[in-house]
Backbone as CSV, one residue per row, in Angstrom:
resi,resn,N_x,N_y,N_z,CA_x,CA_y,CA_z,C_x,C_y,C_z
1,UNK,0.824,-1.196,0.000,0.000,0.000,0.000,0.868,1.261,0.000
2,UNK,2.441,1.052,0.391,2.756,2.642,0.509,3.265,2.146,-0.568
3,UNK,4.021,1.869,-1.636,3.972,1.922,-2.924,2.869,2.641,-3.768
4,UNK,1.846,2.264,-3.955,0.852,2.541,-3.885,0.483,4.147,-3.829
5,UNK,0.522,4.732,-2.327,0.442,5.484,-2.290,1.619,6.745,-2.762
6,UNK,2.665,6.081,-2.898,4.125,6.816,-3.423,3.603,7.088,-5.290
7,UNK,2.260,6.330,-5.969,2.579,6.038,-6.925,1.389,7.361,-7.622
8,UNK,-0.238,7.239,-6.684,-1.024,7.872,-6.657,-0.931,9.366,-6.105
9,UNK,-0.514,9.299,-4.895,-0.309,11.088,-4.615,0.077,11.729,-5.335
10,UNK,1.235,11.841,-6.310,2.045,13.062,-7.072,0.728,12.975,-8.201
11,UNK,-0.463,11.772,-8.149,-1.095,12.433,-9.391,-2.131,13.302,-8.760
12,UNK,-2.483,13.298,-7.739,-3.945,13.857,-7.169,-3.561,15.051,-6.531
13,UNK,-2.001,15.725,-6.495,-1.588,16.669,-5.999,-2.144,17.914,-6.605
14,UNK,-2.496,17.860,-7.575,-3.237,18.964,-7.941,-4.925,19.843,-7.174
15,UNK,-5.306,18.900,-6.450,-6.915,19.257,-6.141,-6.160,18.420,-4.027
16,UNK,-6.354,19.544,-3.506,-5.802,19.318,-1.948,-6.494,18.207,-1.304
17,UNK,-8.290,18.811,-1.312,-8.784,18.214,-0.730,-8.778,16.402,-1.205
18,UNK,-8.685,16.348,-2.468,-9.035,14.805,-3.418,-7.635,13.985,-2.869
19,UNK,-6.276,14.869,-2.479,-4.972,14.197,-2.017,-5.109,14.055,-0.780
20,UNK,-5.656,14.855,0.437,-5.922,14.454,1.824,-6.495,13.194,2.148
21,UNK,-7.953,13.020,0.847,-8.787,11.827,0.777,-8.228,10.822,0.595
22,UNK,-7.295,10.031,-0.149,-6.474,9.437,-0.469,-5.472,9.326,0.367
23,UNK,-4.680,10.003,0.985,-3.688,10.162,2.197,-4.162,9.317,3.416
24,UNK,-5.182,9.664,4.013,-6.168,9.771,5.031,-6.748,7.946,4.799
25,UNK,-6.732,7.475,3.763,-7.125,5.710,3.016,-5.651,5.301,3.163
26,UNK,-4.820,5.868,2.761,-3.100,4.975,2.453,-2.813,4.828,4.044
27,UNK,-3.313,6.117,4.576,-2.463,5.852,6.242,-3.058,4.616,7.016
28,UNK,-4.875,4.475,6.740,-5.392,3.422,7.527,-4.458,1.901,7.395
29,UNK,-3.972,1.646,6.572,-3.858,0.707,5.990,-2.265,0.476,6.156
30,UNK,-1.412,1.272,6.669,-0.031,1.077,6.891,0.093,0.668,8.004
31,UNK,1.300,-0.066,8.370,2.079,0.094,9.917,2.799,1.391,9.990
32,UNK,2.897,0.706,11.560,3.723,2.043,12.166,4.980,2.793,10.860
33,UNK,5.949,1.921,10.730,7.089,1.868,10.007,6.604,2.379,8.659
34,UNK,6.117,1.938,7.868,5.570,2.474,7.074,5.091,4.070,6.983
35,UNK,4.156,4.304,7.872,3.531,5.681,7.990,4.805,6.642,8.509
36,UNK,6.140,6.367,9.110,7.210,6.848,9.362,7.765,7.003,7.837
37,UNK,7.862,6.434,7.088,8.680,6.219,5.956,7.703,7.194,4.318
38,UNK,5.967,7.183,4.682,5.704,8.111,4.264,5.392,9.600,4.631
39,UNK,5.475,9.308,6.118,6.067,11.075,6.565,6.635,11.626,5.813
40,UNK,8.389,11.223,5.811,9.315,11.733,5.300,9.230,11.922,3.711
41,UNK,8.410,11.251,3.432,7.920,10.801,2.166,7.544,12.715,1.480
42,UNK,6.251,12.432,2.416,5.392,13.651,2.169,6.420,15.426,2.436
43,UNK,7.002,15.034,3.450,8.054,16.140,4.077,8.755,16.994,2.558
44,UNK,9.339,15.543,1.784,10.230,16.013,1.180,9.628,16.369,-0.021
45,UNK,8.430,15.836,-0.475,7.955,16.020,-2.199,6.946,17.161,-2.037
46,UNK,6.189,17.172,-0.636,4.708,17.608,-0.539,4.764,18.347,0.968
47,UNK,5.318,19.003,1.212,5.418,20.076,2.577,4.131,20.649,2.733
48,UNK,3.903,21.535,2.627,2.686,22.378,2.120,1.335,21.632,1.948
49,UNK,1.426,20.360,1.608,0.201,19.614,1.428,0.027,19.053,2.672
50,UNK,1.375,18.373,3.312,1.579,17.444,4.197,1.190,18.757,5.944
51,UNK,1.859,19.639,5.971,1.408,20.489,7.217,0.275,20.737,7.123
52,UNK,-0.635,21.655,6.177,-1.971,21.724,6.055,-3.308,20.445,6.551
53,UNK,-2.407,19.538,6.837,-3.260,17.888,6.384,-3.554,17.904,8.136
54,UNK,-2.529,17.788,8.379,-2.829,17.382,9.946,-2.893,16.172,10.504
55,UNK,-2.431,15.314,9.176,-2.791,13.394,9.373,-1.952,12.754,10.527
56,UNK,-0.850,13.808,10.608,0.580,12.980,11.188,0.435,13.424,13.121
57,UNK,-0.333,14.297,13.428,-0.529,15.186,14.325,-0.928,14.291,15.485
């Protein structure tokens, strides 16, 4: 699933709310380790999307 989600986000980055929706589905579905690994994920491609989100909080 974080494949997955590494593969789908950069396309839905355009429309915030439609990438939160999707974010918010990839996270249910990870482990711990995982959701660590798309933090950094989000940190580095998607800042701005990723603080606004509040998922990690």
């Amino acid at each position: 699933m974080l494949e997955y989600g590494f593969q789908i986000l950069p396309k839905l980055s355009f429309d915030r709310e439609l990438f939160h929706k999707e974010l918010r589905k990839i996270i249910a579905y990870l482990t711990p380790d995982e959701i660590k690994k798309l933090e950094r994920w989000l940190r580095k491609y998607y800042y701005n999307e990723y603080i606004k989100s509040n998922l990690f909080v």
